[in-house]
LOGU-570520 format. One line per 4 residues: number of its first residue (from 1); for each residue x, y, z of C-alpha. Coordinates in Angstrom, 1 decimal. Example, Ala and Ser with C-alpha at 12.3 -4.5 7.8 and 13.67 -1.06 7.14 Angstrom:
1 = 12.3/-4.5/7.8 | 13.7/-1.1/7.1
This chain:
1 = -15.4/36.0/122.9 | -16.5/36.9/119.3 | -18.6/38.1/117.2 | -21.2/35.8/115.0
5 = -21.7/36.7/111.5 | -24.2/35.0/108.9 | -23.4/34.7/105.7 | -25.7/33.6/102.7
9 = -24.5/31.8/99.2 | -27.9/32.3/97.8 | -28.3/30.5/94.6 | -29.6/31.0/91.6
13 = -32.4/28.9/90.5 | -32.2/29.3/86.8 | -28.4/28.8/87.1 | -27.1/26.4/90.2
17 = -23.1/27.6/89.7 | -24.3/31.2/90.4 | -25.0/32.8/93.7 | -25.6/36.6/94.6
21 = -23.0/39.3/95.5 | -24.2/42.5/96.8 | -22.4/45.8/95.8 | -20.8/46.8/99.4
25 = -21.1/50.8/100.3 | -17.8/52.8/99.6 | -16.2/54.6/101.9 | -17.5/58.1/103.5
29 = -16.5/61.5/101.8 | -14.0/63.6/104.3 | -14.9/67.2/102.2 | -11.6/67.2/101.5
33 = -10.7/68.1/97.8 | -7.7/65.5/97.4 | -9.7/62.6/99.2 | -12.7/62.4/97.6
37 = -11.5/62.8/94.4 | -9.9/59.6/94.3 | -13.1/56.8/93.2 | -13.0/53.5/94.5
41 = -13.4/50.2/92.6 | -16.7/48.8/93.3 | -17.1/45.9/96.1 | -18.7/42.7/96.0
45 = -19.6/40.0/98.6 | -22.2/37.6/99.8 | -25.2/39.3/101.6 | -24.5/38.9/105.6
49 = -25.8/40.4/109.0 | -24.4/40.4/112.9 | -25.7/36.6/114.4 | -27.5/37.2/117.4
53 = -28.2/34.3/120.4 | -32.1/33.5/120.2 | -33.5/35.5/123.1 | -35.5/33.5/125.7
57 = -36.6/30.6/122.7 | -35.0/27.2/122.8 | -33.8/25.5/119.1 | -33.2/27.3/116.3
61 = -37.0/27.5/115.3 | -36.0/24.9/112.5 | -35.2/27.7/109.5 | -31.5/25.6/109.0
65 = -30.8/22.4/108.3 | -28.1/21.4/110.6 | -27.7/17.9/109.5 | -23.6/18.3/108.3
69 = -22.9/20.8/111.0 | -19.4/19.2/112.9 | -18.7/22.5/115.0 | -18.2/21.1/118.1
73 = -16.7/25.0/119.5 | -20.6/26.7/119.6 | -24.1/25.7/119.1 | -25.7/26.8/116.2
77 = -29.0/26.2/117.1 | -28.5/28.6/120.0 | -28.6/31.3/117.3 | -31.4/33.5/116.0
81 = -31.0/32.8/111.9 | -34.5/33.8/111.5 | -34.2/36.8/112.7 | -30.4/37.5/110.4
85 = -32.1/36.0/107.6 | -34.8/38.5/107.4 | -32.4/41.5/108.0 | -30.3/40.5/105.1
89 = -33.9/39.9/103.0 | -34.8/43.2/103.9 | -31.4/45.0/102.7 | -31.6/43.8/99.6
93 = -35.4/44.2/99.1 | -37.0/40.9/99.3 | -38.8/41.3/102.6 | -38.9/39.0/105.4
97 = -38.1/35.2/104.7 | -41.7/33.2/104.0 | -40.2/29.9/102.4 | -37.4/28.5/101.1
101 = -34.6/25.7/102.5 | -31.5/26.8/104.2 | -28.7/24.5/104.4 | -25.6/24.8/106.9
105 = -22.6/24.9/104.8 | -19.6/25.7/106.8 | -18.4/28.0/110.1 | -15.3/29.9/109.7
109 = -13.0/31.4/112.4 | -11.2/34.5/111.7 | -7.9/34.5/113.4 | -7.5/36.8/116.1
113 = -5.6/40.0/114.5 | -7.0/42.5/117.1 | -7.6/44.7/119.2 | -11.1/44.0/118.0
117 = -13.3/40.7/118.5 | -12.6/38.0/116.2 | -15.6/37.4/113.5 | -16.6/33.9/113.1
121 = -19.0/33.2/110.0 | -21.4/30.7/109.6 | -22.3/30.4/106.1 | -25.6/28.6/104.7
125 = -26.7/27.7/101.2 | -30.6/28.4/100.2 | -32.5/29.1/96.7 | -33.6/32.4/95.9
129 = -37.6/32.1/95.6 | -37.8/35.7/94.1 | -37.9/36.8/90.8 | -34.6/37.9/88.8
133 = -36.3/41.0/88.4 | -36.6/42.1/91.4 | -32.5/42.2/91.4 | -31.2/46.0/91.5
137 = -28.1/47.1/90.1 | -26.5/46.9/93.4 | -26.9/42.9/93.6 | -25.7/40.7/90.4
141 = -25.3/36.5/89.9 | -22.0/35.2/89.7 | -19.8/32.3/89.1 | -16.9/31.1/91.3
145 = -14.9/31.1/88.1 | -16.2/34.7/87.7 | -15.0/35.6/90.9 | -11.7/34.1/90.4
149 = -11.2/36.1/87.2 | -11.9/39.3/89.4 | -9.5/38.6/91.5 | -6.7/37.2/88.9
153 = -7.0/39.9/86.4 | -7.3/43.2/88.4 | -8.2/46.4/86.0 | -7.9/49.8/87.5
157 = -11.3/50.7/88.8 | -12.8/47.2/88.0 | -15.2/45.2/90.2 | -13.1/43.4/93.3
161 = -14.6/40.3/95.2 | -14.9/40.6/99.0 | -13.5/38.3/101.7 | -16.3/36.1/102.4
165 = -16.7/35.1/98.8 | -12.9/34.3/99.0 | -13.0/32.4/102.3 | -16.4/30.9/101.9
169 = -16.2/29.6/98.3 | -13.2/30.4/96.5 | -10.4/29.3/98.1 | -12.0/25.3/98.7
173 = -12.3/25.0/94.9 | -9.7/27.0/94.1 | -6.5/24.9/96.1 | -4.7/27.9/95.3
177 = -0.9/27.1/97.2 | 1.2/24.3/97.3 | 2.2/25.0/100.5 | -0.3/23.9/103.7
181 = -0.1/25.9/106.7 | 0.5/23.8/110.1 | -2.6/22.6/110.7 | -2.1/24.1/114.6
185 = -1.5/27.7/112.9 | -4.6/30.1/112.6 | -4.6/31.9/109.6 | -6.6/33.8/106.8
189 = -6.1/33.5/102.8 | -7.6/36.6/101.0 | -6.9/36.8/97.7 | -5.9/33.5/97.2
193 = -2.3/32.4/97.7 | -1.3/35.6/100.3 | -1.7/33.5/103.8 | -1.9/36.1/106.8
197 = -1.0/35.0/110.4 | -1.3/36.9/113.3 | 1.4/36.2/115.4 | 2.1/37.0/119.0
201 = 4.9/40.3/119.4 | 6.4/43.5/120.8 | 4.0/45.5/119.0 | 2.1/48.7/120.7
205 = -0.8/48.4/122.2 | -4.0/47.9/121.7 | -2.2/45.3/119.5 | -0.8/42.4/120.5
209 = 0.0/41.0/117.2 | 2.0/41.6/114.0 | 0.8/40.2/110.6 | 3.4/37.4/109.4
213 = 2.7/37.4/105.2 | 3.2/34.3/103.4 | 3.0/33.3/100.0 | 4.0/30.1/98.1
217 = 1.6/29.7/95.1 | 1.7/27.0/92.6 | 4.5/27.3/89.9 | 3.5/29.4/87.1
221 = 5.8/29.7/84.1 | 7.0/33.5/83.3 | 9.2/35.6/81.0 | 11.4/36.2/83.9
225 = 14.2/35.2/81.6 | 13.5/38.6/79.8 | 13.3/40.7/83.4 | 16.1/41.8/85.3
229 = 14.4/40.5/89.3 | 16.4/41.4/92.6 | 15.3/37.9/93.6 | 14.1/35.0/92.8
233 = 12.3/31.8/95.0 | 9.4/29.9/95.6 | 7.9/31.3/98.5 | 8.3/34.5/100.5
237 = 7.9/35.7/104.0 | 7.3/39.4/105.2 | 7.7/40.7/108.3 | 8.7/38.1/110.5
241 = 8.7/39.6/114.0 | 7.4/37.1/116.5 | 8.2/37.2/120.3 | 10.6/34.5/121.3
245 = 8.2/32.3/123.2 | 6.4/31.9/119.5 | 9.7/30.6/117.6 | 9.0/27.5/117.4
249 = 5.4/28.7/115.6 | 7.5/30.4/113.2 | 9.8/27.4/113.1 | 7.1/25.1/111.9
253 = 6.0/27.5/109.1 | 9.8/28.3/107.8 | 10.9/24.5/107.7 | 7.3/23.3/105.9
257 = 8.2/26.0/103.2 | 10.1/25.8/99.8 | 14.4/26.3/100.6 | 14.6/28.8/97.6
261 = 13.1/31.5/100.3 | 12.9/34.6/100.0 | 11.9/37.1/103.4 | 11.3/41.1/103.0
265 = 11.1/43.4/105.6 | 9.0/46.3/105.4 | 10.9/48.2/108.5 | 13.2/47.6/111.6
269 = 10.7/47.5/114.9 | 11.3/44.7/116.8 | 7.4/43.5/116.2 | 9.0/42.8/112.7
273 = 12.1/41.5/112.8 | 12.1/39.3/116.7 | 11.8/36.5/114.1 | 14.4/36.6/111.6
277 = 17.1/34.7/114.0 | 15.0/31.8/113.6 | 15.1/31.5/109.6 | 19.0/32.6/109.4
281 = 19.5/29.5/111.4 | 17.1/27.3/110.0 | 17.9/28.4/106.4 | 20.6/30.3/106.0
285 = 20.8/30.1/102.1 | 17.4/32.6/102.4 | 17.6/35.9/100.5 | 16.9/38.8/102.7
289 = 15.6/42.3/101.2 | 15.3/45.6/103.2 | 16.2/48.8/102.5 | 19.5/49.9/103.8
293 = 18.2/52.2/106.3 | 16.3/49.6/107.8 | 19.4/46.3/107.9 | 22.2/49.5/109.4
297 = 18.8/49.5/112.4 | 18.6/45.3/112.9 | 21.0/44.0/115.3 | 23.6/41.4/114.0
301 = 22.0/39.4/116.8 | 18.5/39.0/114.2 | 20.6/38.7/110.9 | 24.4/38.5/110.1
305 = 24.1/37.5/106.9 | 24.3/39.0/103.6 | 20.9/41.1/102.9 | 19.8/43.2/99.0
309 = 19.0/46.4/99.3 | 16.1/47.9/97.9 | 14.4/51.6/97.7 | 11.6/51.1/95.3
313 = 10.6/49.9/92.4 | 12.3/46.2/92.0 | 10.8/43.4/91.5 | 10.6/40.1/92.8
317 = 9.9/36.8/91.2 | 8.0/34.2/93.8 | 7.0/31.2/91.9 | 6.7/32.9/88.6
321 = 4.5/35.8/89.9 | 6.0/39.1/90.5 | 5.7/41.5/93.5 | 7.3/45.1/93.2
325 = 8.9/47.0/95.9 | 7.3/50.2/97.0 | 8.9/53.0/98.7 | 6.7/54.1/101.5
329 = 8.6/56.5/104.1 | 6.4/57.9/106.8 | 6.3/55.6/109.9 | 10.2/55.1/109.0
333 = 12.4/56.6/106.3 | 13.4/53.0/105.6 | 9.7/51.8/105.2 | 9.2/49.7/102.4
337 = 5.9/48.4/100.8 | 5.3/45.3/98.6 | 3.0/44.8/95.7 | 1.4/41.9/94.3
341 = 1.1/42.7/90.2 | -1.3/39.8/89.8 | -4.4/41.5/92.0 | -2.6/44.3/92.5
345 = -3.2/43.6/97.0 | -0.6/45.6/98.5 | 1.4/44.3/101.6 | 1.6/47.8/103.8
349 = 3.5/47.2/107.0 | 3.0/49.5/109.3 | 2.2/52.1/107.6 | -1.6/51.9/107.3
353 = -3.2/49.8/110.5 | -6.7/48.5/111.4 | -7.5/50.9/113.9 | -6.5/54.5/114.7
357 = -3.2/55.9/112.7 | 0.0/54.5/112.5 | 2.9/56.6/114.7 | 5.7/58.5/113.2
361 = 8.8/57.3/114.4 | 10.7/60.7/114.6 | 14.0/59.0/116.0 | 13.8/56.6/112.5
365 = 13.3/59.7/110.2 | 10.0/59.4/110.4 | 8.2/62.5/109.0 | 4.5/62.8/106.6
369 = 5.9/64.9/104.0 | 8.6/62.0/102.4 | 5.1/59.7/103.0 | 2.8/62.7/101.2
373 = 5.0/62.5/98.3 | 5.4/58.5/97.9 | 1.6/58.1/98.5 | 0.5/60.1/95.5
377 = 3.0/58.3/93.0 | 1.7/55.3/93.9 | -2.2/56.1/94.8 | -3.0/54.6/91.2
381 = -2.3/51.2/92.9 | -6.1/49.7/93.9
């Protein structure tokens, strides 16, 4: 089971390399002072509404071209786009669809994180038969290039590029890693070069999986002669905490990557760390970084080898791009956070989750005030 989203790269007719982004809403107000006084960075992303099956109607009442569609998983022409299409028309002001040619372009599966259904995307390609000005400043035209700038050059409160722009566009032009995942691996990449994987582990429920980070970008010359890095490699791992049964997973995503490895651990639950047996063995010459609260809680059975230390603020040199350790106690007092300089995307752990709160682990030190404190230092991070 999942749940069909369409997705629309709507072109611009004056301008072919352009498409529209739509502004996306920001997040509710909580009337609380602190809360809402910190602004969000405004959101942009293709147009898109829920796909629905076509209700007693046979075809797809011939609104797509389905000619290069290879999905051999669902049948697209099961689906009502007519009825999607004219929803997302509507949003942005256009009115229902009269004319115009829409093209299949691609169908996307999003792994399955959880507990929710997994969203899989089908994304078409049309021309935009209204007039520019009938474009509000909530919708704009832009480039891939232009997105990829967004991304790469993060500004604090500057305009960020959704995930469907990412997964739909920019990642096929931009062949941002050197490293391919397995091709039997699910994953999502969002922003390019940080590779998510859901993998199976002890976690709580409604989970049933823990996020394994990845991240082996191409080589990109830096000053780190003139920086002082706790570590150094070309390609790094967080949170590898797998169930056993999934090792050999794991093992096919440690032994395809660089051996100048480095893995950090954000804390010591078992739904991180079950894995990290399986790179001390495979490569044991891999840098380990946790803070010391965390290693004195990992048995030597998951790592007996040397590990850094780190309580915040180090940085880390992966493939000439640097990532800086953030102290973040709350769910632990050895929780640790990691962020990406580049587009400033910050690797989290456990300590904020997808649904619901994340617990505080009382017998780990685990308490809001240490996590009050860290939060606003570091709340300047987008």
């Amino acid at each position: 089971m999942a749940i069909q989203k369409l997705a629309l790269i709507l072109k611009n007719p004056q301008n072919d390399e352009e498409f529209l982004l739509v502004k996306q809403s920001r997040p509710p107000k909580f009337d609380h002072q602190e809360y809402d006084s910190y602004v969000d960075s405004d959101l942009w992303d293709l147009p898109s509404a829920q796909l629905n099956p076509l209700q007693g109607e046979s075809g797809s009442q011939s609104v797509v071209d389905f000619a290069d569609s290879r999905s051999e998983e669902i049948d697209l022409k099961e689906f009502d786009f007519r009825s999607a299409l004219n929803q997302i028309f509507e949003r942005i002001g256009f009115g229902e669809i009269d004319r115009g040619e829409w093209k299949y372009c691609k169908y996307v599966k999003e792994p399955a994180f959880g507990p929710d259904l997994p969203i899989q995307t089908v994304f078409i390609t049309g021309v935009l038969a209204a007039k520019d000005n009938d474009l509000r400043d909530i919708y704009k035209w832009m480039s891939v290039q232009g997105c990829v700038k967004w991304l790469l050059e993060v500004k604090p409160s500057g305009n960020r590029v959704g995930p469907l722009v990412v997964v739909g566009l920019i990642n096929d032009s931009l062949g941002s890693s050197k490293w391919k995942v397995p091709p039997t691996i699910s994953y999502q990449e969002y922003p390019p070069g940080l590779i998510l994987i859901p993998m199976r582990s002890r976690t709580q429920k409604p989970f049933h999986t823990t996020n394994l980070v990845v991240f082996a970008p191409e080589y990109i010359p830096s000053d780190s002669a003139d920086k002082s890095y706790i570590a150094c490699g070309d390609a790094l791992i967080v949170d590898p905490g797998c169930l056993s049964q999934f090792h050999e997973e794991l093992l096919k995503v440690v032994t395809t990557l660089p051996r100048r490895l480095v893995v950090f651990v954000t804390h010591h639950h078992y739904d991180h760390v079950d894995g990290l047996s399986v790179i001390q063995k495979c490569n044991p010459d891999t840098t380990l970084l946790a803070h010391e609260n965390t290693m004195r809680r990992i048995s030597r059975d998951d790592w007996s080898l040397s590990y850094r230390s780190v309580s915040g603020d180090e940085e880390i040199n992966i493939g000439g791009q640097t990532l800086k350790v953030i102290s973040a106690p709350g769910h632990t007092d050895g929780h640790m956070a990691l962020l990406h300089v580049n587009t400033h995307s910050l690797i989290v752990g456990d300590h904020c989750v997808g649904q619901g709160s994340a617990i505080l682990d009382v017998s780990s030190g685990g308490n809001m005030t240490e996590s009050s404190e860290q939060g606003s230092k570091y709340l300047g991070c987008n």
